[in-house]
C-alpha positions as CSV (number, residue, x, y, z in Angstrom):
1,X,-112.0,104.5,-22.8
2,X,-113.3,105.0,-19.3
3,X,-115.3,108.3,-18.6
4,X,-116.1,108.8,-15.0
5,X,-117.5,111.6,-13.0
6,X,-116.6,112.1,-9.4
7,X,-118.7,114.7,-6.9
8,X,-119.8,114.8,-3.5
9,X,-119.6,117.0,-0.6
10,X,-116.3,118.5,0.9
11,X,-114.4,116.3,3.1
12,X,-116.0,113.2,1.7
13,X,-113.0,111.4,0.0
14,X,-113.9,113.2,-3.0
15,X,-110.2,114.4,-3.9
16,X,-109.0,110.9,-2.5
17,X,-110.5,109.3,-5.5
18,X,-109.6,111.5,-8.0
19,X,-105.9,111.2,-7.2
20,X,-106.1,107.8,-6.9
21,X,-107.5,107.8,-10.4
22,X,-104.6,109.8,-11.7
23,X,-102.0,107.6,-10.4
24,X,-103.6,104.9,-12.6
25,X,-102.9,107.2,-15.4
26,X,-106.4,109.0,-15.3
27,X,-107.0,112.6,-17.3
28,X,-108.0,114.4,-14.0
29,X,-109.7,117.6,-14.3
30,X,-111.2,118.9,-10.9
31,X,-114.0,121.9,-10.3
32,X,-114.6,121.8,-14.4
33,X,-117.2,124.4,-15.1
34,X,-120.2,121.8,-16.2
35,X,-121.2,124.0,-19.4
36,X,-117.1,123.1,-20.6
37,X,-117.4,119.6,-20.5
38,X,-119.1,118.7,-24.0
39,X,-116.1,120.5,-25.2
40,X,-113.4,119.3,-23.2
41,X,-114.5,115.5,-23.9
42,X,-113.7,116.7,-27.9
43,X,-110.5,117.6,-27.6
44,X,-107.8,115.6,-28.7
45,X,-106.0,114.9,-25.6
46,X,-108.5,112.9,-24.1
47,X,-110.3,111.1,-26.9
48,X,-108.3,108.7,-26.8
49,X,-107.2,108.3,-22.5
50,X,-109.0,107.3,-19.9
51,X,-111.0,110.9,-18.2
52,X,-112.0,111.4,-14.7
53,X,-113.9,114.7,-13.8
54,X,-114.6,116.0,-10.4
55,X,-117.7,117.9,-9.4
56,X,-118.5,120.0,-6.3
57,X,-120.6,122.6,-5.5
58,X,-118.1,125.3,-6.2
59,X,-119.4,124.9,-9.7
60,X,-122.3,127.5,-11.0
61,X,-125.7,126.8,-9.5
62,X,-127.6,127.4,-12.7
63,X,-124.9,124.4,-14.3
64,X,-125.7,121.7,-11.4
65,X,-129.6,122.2,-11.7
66,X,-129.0,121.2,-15.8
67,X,-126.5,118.3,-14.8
68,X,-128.8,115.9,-16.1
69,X,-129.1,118.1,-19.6
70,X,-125.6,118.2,-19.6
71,X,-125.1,114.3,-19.7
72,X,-127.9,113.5,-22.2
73,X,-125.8,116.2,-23.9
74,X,-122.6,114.3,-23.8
75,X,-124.3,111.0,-24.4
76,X,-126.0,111.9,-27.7
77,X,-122.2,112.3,-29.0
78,X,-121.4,109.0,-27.7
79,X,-119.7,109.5,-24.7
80,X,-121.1,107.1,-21.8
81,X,-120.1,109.0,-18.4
82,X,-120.5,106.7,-15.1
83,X,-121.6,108.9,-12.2
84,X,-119.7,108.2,-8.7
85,X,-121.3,110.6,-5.6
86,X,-119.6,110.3,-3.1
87,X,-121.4,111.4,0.9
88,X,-120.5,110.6,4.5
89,X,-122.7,111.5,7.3
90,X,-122.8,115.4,9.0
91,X,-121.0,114.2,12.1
92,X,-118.4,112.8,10.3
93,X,-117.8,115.4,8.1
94,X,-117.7,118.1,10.9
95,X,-115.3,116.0,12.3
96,X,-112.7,115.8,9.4
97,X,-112.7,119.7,9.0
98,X,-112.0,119.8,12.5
99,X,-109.7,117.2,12.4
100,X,-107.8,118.5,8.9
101,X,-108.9,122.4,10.1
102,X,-109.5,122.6,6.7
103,X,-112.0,125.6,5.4
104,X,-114.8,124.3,3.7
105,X,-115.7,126.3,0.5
106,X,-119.1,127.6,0.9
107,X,-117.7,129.2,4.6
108,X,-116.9,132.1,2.4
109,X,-120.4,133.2,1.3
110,X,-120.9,133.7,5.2
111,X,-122.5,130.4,6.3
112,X,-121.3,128.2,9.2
113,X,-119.7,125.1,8.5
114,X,-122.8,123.0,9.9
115,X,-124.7,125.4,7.2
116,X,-122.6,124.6,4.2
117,X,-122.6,121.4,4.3
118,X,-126.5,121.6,4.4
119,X,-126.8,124.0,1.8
120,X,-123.8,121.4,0.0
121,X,-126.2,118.7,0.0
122,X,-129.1,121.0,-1.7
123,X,-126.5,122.5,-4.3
124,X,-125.4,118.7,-5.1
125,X,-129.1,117.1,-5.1
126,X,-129.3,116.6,-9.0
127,X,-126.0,114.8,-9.0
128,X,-126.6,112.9,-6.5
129,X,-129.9,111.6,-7.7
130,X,-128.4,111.0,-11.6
131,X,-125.6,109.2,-9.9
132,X,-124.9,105.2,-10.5
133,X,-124.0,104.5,-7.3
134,X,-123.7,106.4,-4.0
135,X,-120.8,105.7,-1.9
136,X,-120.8,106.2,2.2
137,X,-117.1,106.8,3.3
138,X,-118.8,107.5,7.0
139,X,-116.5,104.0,7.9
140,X,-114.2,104.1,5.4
141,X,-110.4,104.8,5.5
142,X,-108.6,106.8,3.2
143,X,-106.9,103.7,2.1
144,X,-110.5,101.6,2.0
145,X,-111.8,104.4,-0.4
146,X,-108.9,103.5,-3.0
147,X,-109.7,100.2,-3.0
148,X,-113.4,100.6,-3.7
149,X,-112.4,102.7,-6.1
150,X,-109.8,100.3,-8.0
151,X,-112.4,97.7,-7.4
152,X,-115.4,99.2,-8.5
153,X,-113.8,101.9,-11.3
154,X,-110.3,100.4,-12.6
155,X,-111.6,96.9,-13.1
156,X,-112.4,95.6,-16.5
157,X,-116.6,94.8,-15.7
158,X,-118.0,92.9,-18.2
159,X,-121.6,93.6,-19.2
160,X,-123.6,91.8,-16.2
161,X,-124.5,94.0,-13.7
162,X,-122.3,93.9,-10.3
163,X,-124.3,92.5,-7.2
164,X,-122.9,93.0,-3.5
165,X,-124.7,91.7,-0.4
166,X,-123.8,93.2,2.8
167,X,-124.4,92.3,6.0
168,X,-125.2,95.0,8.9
169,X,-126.4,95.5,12.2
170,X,-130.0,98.2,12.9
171,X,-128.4,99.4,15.9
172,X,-125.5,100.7,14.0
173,X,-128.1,102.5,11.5
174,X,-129.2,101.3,7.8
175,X,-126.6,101.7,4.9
176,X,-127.2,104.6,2.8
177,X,-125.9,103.1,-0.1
178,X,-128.5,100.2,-0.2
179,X,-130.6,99.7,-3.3
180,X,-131.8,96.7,-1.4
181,X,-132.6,96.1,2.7
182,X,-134.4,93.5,3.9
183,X,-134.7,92.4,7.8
184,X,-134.0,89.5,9.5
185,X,-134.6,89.7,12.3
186,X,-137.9,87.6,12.7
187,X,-135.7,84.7,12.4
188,X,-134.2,82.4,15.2
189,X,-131.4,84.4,17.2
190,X,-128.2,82.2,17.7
191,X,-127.3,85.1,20.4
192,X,-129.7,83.8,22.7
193,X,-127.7,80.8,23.0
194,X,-124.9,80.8,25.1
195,X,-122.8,78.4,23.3
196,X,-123.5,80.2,20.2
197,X,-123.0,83.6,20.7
198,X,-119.0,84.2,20.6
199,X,-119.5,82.5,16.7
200,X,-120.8,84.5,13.4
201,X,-122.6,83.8,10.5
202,X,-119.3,82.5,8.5
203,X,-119.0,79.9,11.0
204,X,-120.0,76.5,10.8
205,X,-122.4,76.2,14.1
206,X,-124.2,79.1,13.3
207,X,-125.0,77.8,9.9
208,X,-125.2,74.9,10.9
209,X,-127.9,76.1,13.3
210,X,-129.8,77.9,11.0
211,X,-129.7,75.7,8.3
212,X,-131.8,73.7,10.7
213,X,-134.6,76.4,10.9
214,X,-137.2,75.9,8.2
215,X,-138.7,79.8,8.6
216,X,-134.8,80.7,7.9
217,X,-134.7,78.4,4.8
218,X,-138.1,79.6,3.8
219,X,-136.7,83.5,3.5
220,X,-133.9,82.3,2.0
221,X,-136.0,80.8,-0.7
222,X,-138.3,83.5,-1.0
223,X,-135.1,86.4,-1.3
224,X,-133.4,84.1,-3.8
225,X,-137.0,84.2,-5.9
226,X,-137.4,87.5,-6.1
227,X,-134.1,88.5,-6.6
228,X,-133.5,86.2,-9.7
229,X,-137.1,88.0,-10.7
230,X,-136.2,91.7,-10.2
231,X,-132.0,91.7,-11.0
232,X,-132.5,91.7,-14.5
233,X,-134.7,94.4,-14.9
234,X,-131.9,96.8,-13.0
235,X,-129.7,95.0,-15.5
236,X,-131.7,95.8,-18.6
237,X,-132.3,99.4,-17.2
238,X,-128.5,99.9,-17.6
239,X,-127.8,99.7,-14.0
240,X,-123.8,98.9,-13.0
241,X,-124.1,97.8,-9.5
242,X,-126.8,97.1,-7.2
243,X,-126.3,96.7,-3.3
244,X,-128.9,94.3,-1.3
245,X,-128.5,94.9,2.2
246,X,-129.4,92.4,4.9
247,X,-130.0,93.3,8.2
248,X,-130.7,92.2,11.8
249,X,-129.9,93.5,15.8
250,X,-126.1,93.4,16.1
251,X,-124.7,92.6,12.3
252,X,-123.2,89.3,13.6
253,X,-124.6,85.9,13.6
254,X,-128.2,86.3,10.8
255,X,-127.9,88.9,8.5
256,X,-124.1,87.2,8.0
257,X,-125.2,84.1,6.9
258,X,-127.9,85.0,4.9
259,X,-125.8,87.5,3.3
260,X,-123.3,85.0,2.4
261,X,-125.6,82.4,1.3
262,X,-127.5,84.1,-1.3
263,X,-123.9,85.4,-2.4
264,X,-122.6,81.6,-2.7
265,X,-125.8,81.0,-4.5
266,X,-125.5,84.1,-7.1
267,X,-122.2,84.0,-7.7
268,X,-122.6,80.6,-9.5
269,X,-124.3,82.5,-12.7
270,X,-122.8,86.2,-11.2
271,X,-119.1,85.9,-10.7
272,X,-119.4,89.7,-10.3
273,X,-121.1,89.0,-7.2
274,X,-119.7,90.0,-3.8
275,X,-120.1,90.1,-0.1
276,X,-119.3,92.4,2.4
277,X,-120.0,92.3,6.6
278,X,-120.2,96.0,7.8
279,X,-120.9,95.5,10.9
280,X,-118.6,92.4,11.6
281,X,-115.6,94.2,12.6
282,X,-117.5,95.3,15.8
């Protein structure tokens, strides 16, 4: 059975998830009181179904500081909770309440909405930093989020840890849901050239061009080292996912390729392995 916890700050995608869950015939329970859940998990109607809980900061302050407690809690009576929190950046979220004119909960106690969501984030911090994997909605569609979600929750993983490489441009920011970032953007720039430039790093000339570099070939060596040297000890420390981010300037023609060349060379022993290109799209 599947045991998942869901939190994050309002107007994050949080609720998104959770329904998208219970479509898939999820035990939803949302804003459960953290001291109730050893119980709940005992009860009979979900000992046997698949349980998704939601947590937000509406919950008591005291029970989020003992979050971590609370799962060793549930773990010593064998029940294996994953951890999903789910974030997007401040301007983003200001502009979904404004967008939805929604009132955010922690409006009530007096503070402003730029406040709450500040003193969210504090109320939220021991989640957050128990959490498996961290998940920025700041670009993501309502629809995008249930596909992450059905991809990264509703799939049957086997054991081996998943592994996605994504691509991404500096001038668009660093991905906050990295475990991994390394820069490229020492290497040869295929912008530079004007016959070049309208291709990415999925296209033949580009790779063909950078293949030809030997300081490109060199990095790629030296990633592929230490990543076959470090992966398994996030595996054996009973990590689910683990997301290696490669950037240079515009997310395009570099990072893309080496991105999708230490993919094609991991998936070969990882078929959990995936890319993604953030900043493609642009």
């Amino acid at each position: 059975m599947k045991r998942v916890i869901l939190s994050g700050r309002s107007g994050s995608g949080k609720t998104v998830a959770l329904r998208s869950l219970e479509d898939q015939g999820f035990y939803c329970v949302d804003n459960i009181p953290l001291s109730l859940i050893p119980q709940l998990v005992d009860t009979f109607e979900v000992k046997h179904q698949d349980l998704a809980l939601g947590i937000d900061a509406r919950s008591f302050p005291s029970d989020l500081e003992k979050f971590t407690d609370i799962l060793e809690q549930i773990g010593q009576k064998g029940e294996k909770f994953q951890v999903f929190y789910i974030d997007a950046d401040d301007a983003t979220l200001l502009k979904r309440f404004s967008e939805t004119r929604r009132r955010h909960p922690l409006t009530q106690s007096g503070y402003t909405l730029k406040e709450a969501l500040a003193k969210e984030r504090e109320l939220l911090e021991p989640v957050a930093l128990s959490a498996d994997l961290l998940v920025d909605t700041t670009s993501m569609t309502p629809y995008a989020l249930r596909d992450f979600i059905k991809e990264r929750i509703l799939v049957n993983h086997k054991a081996q840890m998943d592994v996605t490489f994504q691509s991404f441009g500096f001038k668009n920011g660093i991905p906050t849901d990295a475990d991994y970032v390394f820069d490229v953007r020492c290497l040869p720039n295929p912008y530079w050239d004007p016959q070049l430039r309208e291709f990415n790093g999925k296209d033949q000339p580009i790779i063909d061009y950078l293949e030809s570099q030997p300081l490109v070939m060199e990095l790629f060596w030296q990633l592929k080292v230490l990543l076959h040297t470090w992966l398994p000890r996030f595996e054996q420390d009973n990590r689910s996912y683990m997301t290696v981010a490669i950037g240079c300037t515009g997310g395009h023609h570099r990072s893309v390729f080496m991105a999708e060349k230490l993919a094609s060379h991991f998936r070969k022993e990882r078929p959990n392995t995936k890319v993604t290109h953030r900043d493609l799209k642009h």
